[in-house]
C-alpha positions in Angstrom: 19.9 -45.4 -18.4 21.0 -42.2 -19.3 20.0 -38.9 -17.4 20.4 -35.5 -18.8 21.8 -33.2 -15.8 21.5 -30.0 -17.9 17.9 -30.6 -18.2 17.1 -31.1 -14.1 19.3 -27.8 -13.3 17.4 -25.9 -15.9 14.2 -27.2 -14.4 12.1 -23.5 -14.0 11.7 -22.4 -10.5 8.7 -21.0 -9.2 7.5 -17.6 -7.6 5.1 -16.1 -5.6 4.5 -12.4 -5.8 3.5 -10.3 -2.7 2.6 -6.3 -3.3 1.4 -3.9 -0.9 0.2 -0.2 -1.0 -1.4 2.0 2.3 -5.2 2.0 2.4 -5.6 5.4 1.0 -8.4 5.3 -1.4 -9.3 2.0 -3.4 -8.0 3.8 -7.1 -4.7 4.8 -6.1 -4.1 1.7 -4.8 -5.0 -0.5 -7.9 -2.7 1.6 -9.2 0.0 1.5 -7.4 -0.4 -2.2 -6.4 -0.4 -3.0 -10.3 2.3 -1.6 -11.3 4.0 -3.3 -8.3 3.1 -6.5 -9.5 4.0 -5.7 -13.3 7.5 -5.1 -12.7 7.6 -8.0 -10.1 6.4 -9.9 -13.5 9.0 -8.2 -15.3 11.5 -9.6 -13.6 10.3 -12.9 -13.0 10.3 -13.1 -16.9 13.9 -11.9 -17.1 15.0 -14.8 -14.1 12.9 -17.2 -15.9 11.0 -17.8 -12.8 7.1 -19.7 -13.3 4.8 -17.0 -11.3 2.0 -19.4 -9.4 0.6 -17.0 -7.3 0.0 -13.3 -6.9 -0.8 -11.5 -3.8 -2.4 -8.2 -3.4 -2.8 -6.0 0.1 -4.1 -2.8 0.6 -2.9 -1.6 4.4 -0.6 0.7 5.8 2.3 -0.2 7.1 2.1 0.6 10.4 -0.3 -2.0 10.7 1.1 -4.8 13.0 -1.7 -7.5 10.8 -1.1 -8.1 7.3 -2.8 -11.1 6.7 -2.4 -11.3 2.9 1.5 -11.7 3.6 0.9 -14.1 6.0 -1.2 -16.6 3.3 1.6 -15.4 0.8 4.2 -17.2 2.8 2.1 -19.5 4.3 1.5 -20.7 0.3 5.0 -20.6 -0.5 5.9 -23.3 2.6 2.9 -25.5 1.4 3.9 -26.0 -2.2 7.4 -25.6 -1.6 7.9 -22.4 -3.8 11.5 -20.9 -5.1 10.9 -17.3 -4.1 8.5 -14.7 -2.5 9.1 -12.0 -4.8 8.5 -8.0 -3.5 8.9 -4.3 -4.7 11.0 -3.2 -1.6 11.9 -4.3 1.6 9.4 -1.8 3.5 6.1 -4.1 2.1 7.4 -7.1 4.6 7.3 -5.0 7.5 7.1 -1.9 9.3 10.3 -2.0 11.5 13.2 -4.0 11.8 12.1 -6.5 13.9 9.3 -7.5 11.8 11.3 -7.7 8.7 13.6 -9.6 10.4 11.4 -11.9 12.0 9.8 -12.5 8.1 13.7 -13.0 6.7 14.3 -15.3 9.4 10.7 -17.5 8.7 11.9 -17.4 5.0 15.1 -19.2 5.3 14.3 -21.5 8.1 12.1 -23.1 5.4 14.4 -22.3 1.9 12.2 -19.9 0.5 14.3 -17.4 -1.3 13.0 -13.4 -1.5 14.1 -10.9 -4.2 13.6 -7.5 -3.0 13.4 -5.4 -6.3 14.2 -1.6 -4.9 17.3 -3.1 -2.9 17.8 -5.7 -5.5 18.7 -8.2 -3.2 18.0 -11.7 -2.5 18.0 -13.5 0.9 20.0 -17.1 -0.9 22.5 -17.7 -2.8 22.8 -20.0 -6.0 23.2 -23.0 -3.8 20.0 -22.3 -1.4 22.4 -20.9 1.5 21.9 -17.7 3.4 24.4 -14.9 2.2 26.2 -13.3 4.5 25.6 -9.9 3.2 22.1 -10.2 2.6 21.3 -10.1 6.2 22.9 -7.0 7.2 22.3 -5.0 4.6 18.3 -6.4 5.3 19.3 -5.3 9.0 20.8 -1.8 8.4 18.2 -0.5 5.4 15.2 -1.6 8.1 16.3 0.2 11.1 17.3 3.6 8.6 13.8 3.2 7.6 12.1 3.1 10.9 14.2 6.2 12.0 13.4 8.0 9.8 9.8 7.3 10.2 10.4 8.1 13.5 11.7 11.3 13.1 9.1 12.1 10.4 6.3 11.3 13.2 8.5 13.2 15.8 8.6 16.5 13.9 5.3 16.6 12.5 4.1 16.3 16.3 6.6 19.1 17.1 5.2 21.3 14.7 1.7 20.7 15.8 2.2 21.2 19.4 4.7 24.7 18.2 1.3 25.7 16.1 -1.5 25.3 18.8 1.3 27.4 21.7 1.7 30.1 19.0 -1.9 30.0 18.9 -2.9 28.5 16.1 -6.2 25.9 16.5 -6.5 22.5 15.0 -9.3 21.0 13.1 -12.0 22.3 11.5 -12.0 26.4 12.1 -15.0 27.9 14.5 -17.7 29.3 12.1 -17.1 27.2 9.3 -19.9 25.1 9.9 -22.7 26.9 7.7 -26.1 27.1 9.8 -29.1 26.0 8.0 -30.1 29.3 7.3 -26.9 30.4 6.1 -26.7 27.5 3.6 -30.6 29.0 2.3 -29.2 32.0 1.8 -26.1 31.0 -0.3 -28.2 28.6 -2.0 -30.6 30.5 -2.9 -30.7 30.0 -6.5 -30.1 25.9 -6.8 -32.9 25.7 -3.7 -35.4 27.1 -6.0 -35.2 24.9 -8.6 -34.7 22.3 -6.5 -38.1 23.1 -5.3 -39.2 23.2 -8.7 -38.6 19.8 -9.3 -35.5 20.5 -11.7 -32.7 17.2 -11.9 -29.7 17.3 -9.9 -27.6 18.0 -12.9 -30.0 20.5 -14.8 -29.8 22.5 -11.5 -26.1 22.0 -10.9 -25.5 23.0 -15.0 -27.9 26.1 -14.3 -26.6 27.2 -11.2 -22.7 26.4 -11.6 -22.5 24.4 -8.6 -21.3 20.7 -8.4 -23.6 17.9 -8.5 -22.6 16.4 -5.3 -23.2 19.8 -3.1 -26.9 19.9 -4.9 -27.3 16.5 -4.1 -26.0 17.4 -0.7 -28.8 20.1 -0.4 -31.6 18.1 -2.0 -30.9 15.7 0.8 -30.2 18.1 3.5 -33.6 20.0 3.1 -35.7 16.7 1.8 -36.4 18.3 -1.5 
């Protein structure tokens, strides 16, 4: 019987697709997360890779628990997938170790990760580690925790430079508005608040936003 070879190597491979953005308000991060994953599905298109899964995770890096990864990877041992596809190295972990410790669960099990920024990939073309893969994976993690590190480092400095010069942090003293102040400012969108006019009318009549009249419809139980 006769087998066609150039069929079985041109068998598709599969891909999972991980993407990650900091929890910094739910729209910027649809945003950013989906256009993550779009050019993830760019390129799976152009490597003729068969997407099975996609992954979406909305927390900051810094966080030690990332449980959508873990289920990303913990998919890609269970049905034996090609390649955990991600926009950068930096979504897999927020220092070296971590990354490293990821990279290392990766190969022990085959799985194959294409890192779009660094366009790099942790196999070769025969399913074997590269030997440049892991330092480059190695150096580009610990430049990135530095300089997070030096980030954190002067921001602190500059605080603690501000507050011995003087300067106070946090909401300024008197900026809280007493009750009495806020009736006197809001004079005009108080009284026809009282008069039973809508949020919006009063907010249209009085030039003020809708959310600080409903702020002071609440406030004074109007």
């Amino acid at each position: 019987m006769f087998t066609d070879l150039s069929k079985i190597n041109m068998m598709t491979k599969t891909a999972v697709i991980y993407s990650r953005t900091s929890s910094c308000g739910y729209q910027q991060n649809r945003q950013d997360t989906s256009r993550q994953v779009a050019d993830l599905k760019a390129y799976a298109d152009y490597a003729q890779l068969e997407v099975r899964k996609v992954y979406e995770e909305h927390v900051s890096g810094a966080s030690k628990q990332k449980p959508t990864l873990v289920e990303a990877i913990d998919y890609c041992k269970r049905e034996h997938v090609d390649m955990l596809l991600v926009s950068e190295l930096s979504r897999v972990g927020r220092n070296a170790f971590e990354v490293l410790a990821t990279v290392k669960e990766l190969v022990d099990h085959k799985i194959n990760m294409f890192m779009q920024k660094e366009q790099l990939t942790l196999l070769d073309e025969k399913g074997e580690p590269t030997l440049f893969a892991p330092i480059m994976i190695a150096t580009l993690s610990t430049c990135a925790q530095l300089e997070r590190d030096s980030i954190s480092f002067r921001l602190s400095s500059g605080r603690k430079l501000y507050v011995e010069n003087g300067g106070q942090l946090g909401r300024k003293k008197g900026s809280i508005k007493t009750r009495e102040q806020k009736e006197k400012q809001y004079k005009e969108v108080l009284a026809y608040l009282r008069k039973n006019y809508s949020i919006r009318v009063t907010a249209k009549l009085t030039n003020t936003s809708v959310a600080t009249v409903q702020r002071l419809k609440t406030e004074f139980e109007l």
